[in-house]
C-alpha positions as CSV (number, residue, x, y, z in Angstrom):
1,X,32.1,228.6,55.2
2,X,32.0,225.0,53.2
3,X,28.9,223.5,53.1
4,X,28.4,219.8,53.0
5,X,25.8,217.7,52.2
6,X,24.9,214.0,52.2
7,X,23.3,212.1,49.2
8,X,21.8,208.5,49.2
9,X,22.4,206.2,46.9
10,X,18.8,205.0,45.7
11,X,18.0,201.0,46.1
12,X,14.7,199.9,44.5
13,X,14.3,196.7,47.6
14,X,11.5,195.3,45.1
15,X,14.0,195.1,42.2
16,X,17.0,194.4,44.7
17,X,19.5,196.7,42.5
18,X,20.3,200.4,43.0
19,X,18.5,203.1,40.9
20,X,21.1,205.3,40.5
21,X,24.1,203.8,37.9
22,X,26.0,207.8,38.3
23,X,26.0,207.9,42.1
24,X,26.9,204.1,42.3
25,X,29.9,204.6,39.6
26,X,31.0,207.7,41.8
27,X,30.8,205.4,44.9
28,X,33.2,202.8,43.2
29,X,35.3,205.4,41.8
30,X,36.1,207.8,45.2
31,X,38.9,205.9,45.9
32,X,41.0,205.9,42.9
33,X,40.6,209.6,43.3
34,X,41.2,210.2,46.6
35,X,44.3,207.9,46.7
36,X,45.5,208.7,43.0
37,X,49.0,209.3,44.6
38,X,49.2,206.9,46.9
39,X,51.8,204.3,46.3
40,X,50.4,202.0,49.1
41,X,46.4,202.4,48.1
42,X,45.5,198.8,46.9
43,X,42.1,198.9,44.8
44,X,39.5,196.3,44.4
45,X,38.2,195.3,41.3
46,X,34.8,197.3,40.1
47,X,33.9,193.8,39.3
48,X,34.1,192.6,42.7
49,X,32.5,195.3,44.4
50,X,29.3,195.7,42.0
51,X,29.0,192.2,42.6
52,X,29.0,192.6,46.8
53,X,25.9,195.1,46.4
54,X,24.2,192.6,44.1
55,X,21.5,190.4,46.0
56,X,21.4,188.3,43.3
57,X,24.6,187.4,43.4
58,X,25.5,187.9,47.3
59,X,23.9,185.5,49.4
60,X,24.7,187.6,52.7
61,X,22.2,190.4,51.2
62,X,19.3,187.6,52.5
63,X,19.8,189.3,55.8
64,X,21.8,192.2,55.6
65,X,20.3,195.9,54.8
66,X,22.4,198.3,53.3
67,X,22.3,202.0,52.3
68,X,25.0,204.1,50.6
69,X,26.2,207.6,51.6
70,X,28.2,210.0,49.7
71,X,29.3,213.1,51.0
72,X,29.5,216.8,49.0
73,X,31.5,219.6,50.2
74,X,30.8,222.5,48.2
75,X,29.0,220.1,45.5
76,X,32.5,217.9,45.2
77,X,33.0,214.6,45.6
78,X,34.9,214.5,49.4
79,X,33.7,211.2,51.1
80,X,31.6,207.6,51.4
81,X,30.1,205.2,53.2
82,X,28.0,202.3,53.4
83,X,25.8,201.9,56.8
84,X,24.9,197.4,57.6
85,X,22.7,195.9,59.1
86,X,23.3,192.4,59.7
87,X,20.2,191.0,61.3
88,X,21.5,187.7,61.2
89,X,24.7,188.6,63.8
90,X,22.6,190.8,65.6
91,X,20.1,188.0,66.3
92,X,23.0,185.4,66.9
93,X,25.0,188.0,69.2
94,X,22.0,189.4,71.1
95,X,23.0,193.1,69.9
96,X,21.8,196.2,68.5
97,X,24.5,197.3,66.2
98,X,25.1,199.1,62.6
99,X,28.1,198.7,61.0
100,X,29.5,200.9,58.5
101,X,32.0,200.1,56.0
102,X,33.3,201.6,52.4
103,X,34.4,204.7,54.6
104,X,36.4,207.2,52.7
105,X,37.2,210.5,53.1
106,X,39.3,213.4,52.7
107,X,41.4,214.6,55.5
108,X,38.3,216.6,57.3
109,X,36.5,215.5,60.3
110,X,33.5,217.6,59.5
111,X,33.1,215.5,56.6
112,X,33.6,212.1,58.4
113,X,30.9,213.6,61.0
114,X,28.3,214.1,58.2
115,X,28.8,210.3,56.6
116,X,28.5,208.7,60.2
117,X,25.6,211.3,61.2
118,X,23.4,209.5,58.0
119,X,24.4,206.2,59.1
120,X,23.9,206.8,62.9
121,X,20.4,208.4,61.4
122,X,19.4,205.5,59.8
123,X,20.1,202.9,63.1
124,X,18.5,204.7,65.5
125,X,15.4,204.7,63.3
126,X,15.4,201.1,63.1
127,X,15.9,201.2,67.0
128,X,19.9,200.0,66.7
129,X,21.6,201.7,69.8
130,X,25.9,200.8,68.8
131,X,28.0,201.8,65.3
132,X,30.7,199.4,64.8
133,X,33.2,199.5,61.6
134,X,34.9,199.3,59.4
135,X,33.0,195.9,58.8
136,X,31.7,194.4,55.8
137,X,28.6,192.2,55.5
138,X,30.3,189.1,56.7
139,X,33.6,188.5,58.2
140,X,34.9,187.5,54.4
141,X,34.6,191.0,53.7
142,X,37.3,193.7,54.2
143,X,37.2,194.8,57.6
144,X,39.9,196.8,60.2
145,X,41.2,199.9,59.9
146,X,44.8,200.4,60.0
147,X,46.1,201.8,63.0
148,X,49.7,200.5,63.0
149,X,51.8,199.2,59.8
150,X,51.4,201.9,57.3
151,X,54.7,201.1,55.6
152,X,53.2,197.6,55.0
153,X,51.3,197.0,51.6
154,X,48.2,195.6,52.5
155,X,47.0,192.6,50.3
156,X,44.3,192.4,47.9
157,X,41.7,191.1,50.3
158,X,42.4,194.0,53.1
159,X,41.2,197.4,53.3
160,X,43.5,199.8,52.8
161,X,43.1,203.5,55.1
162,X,46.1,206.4,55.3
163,X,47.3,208.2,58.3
164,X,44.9,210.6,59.2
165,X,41.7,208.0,59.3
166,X,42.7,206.6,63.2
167,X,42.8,210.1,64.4
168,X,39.3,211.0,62.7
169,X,38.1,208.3,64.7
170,X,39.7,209.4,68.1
171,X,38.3,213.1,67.7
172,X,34.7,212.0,66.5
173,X,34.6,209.8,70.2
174,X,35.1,206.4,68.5
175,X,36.9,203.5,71.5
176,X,38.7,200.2,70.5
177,X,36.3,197.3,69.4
178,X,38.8,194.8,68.7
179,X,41.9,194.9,67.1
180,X,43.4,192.2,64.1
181,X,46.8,191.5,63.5
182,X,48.6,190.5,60.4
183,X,52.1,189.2,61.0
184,X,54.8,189.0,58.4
185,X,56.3,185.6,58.8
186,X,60.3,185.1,57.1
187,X,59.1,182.5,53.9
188,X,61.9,180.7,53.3
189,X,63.2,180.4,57.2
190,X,63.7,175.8,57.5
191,X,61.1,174.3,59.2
192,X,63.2,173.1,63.1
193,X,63.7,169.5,62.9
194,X,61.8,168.9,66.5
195,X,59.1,170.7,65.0
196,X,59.0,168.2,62.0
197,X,59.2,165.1,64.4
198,X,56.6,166.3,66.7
199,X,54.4,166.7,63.2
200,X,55.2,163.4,62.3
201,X,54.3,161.8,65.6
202,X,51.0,163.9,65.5
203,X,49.8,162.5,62.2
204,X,50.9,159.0,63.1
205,X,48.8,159.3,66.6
206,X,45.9,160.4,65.2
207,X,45.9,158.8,61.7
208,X,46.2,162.3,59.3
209,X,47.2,162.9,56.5
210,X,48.3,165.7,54.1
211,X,45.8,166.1,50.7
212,X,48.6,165.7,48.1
213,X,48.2,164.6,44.0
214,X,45.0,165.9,43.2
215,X,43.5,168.7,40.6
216,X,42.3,171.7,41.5
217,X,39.0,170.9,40.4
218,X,39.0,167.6,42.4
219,X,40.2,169.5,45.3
220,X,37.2,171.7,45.0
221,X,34.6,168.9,44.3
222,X,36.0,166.5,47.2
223,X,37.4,169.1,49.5
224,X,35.5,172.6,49.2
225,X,32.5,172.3,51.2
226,X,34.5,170.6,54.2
227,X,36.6,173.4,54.0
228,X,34.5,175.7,55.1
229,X,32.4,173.4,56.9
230,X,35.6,173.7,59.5
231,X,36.0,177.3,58.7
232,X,32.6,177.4,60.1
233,X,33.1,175.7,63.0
234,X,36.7,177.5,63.7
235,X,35.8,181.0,63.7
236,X,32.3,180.3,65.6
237,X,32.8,182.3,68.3
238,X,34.8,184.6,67.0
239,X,33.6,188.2,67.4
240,X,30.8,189.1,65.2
241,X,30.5,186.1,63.3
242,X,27.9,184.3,61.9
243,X,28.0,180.6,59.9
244,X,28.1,180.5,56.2
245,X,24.8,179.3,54.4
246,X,25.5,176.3,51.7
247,X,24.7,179.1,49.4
248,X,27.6,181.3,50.7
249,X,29.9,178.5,50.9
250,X,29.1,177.5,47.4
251,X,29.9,181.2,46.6
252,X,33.3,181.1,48.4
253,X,34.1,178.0,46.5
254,X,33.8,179.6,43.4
255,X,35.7,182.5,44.7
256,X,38.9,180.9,46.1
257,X,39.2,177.4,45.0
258,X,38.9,177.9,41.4
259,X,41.6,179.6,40.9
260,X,43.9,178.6,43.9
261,X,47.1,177.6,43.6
262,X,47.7,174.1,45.1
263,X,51.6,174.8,45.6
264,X,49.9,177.3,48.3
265,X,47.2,175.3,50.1
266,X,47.5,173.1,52.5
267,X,44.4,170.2,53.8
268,X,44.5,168.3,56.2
269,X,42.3,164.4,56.5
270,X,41.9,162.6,59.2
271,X,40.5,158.6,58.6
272,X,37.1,160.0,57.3
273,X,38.4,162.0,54.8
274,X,36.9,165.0,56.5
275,X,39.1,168.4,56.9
276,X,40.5,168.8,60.3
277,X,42.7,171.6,59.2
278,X,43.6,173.4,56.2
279,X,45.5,176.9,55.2
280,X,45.6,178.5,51.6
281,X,48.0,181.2,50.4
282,X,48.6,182.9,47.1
283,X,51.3,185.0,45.5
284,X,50.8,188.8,46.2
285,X,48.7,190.2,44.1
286,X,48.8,193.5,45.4
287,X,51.3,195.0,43.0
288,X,49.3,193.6,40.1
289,X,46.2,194.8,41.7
290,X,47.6,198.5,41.7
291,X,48.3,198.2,37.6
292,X,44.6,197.3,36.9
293,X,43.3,200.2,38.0
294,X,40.3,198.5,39.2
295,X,39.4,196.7,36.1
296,X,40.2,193.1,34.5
297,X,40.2,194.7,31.2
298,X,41.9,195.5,28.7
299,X,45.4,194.5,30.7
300,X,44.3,193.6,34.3
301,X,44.0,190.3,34.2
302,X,47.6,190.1,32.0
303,X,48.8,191.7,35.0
304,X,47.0,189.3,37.8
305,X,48.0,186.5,35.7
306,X,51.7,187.0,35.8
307,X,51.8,188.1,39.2
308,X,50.2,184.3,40.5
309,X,53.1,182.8,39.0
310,X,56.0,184.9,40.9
311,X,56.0,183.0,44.6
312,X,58.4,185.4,46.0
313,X,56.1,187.3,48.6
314,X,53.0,185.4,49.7
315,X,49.8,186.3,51.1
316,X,47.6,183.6,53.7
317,X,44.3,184.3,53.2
318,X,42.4,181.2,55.2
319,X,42.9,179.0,57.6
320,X,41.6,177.0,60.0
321,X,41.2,173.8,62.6
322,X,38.4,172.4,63.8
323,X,37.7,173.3,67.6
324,X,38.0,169.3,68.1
325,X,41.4,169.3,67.3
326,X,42.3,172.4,68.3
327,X,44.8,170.9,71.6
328,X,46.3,168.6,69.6
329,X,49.1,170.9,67.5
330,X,47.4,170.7,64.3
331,X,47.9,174.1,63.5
332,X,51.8,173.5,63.6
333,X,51.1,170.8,60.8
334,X,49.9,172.4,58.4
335,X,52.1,175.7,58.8
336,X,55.0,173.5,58.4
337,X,53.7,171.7,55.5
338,X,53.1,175.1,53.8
339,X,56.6,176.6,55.2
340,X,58.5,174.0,53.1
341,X,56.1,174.8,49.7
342,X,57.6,178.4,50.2
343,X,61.0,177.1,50.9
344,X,60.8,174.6,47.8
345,X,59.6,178.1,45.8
346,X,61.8,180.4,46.9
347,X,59.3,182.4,48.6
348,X,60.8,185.4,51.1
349,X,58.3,186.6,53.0
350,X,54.6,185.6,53.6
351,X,52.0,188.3,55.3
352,X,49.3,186.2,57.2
353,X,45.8,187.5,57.1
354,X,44.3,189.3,59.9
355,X,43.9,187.5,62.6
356,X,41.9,188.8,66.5
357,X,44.4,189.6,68.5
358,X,43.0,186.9,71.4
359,X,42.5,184.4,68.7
360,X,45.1,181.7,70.0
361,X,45.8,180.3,66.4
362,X,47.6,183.9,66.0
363,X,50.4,182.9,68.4
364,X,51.4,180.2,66.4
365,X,53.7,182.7,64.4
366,X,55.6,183.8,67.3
367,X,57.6,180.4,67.2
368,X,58.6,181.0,64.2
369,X,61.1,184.5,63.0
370,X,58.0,186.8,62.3
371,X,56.9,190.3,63.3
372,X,53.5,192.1,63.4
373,X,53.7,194.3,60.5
374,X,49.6,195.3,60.7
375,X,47.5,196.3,63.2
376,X,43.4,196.6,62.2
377,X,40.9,198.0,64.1
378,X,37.3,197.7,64.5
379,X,36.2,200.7,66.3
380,X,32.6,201.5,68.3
381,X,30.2,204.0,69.6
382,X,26.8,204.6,70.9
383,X,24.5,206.4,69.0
């Protein structure tokens, strides 16, 4: 009979780094070996993930707790996760919960037991009483698992799962949290010429206007805190989340806006000059993010680089309106506006980013000739 067995990564909290640089480089590296031969695995960039688990460099880490699992079956390498808790959205959301996220594993339920048994170990020891997942430690992570869409490659800034992960769920007595959808939207379809006068008389009502002529780095500088000043305000009340800090938004504006691509981004003003609405898409980078293998060097970023100038499938990674304004058809604005960038590229196809399935700002796809190509999941259990 296989034995497994469950090893921590060690975290030194006075020195807020882990202790253990072997265990941690396993930990980054599971995935490439689990998914070696799978054409639709999508990998992050070892970059990117040493840099989530970094407190320095992660502001979310201020109130989020983390430990790492691994899992050993027969002293190899067969699984991960990492067990959150957020005490911020547990304060703000009057709950008890660990998340866990990072989950891999090989096709074995035993295994997938033994990874959420150390996680389920460590909330009830800190008095949690739910486990919730995949989530990351803010809703800007990867979260969802893929229950639906497996034919669908997943964009860089989703998590990726195979087949057999949903139905290690439903044996181990995980239910349905909430579900995202991702809907794959026909790029280069011609915006409907009542939907273009209706814009029109929208932004003449209301005195808007579309952020056109500027650099990137006056975009960023003008524009990047309101951004997500609105995101803020957009997704509050969302399920699970919890405001960005100015130090977080100051660390997504480093992350998205400097290298954006304003043929892909779409702001709307209203007379203050403050963002009402906004949406920002970028070229797939998926297939570029399979030939790194993980790493920028010495050909990754050759490969990224080429891919953000091919505008034929498109990803939408952000977007958002401000409550306020919410009633008043912005959202079909800026869509629009962004629909005629792909047309003018000769975009195809764009693949929105997950969206809750009750989140009304979803819905606005279904005027226009799309599908829902992804379905995420967000599953829960007491413990």
């Amino acid at each position: 009979m296989s034995i497994i067995t469950i090893k921590e990564v060690p975290y030194n909290k006075g020195k807020y780094r882990i202790t253990s640089s072997k265990l941690f480089n396993d930990f980054l590296d599971f995935p490439f070996k689990l998914f070696k031969n799978d054409k639709m695995f999508v990998p992050s960039l070892y970059m990117d993930e040493r840099n989530t688990f970094n407190k320095k460099i992660n502001p979310a880490l201020a109130w989020c707790e983390y430990k790492i699992f691994l899992a050993y079956k027969d002293d190899e390498l067969c699984g991960r996760i990492v067990g959150i808790i957020n005490n911020k959205a547990n304060e703000i959301w009057k709950r008890k919960y660990i998340r866990f996220g990072w989950f891999d594993t090989i096709d074995d339920a035993d295994v997938a037991q033994a990874l959420f048994n150390a996680v389920i170990d460590w909330g009830k020891s800190r008095g949690l009483d739910k486990i919730v997942g995949p989530m990351g430690f803010t809703d800007m992570d990867k979260e969802g698992m893929i229950v639906e869409g497996f034919d669908t490659l997943c964009s860089m800034a989703s998590l990726y799962n195979p087949t057999y992960y949903p139905n290690i769920m439903d044996r181990l007595g995980f239910q349905k949290e909430v579900d995202w959808v991702q809907y794959e939207i026909s790029a280069n379809q011609p915006v409907p010429e009542k939907v273009s006068r209706i814009n029109d008389l929208i932004k003449e009502k209301y005195n808007l206007h579309i952020v056109e002529g500027l650099s990137k780095k006056e975009v960023a500088k003008r524009y990047g805190r309101k951004i997500f000043i609105t995101l803020n305000k957009a997704f509050q009340g969302l399920y699970g989340y919890v405001p960005l800090t100015n130090e977080m938004i100051d660390f997504y504006i480093k992350q998205y806006l400097t290298f954006v691509d304003l043929n892909l981004m779409c702001l709307v003003v209203d007379d203050k000059d403050d963002v009402v609405a906004f949406g920002i898409s970028m070229p797939t980078l998926s297939k570029a993010f399979q030939k790194t293998k993980g790493k920028l060097f010495p050909f990754g970023w050759y490969h990224i680089l080429k891919a953000m100038k091919n505008y034929e499938y498109i990803d939408l990674y952000l977007n958002g309106v401000d409550p306020q304004w919410q009633n008043k058809g912005i959202h079909s604005i800026y869509y629009a506006q962004m629909n005629k960038n792909y047309i003018r590229l000769g975009s195809k196809m764009a693949l929105a980013n997950p969206q809750l399935e009750y989140n009304q700002a979803a819905h606005i796809w279904t005027k226009y000739d799309s599908k829902i190509a992804i379905r995420r999941r967000a599953y829960i259990k007491d413990i």
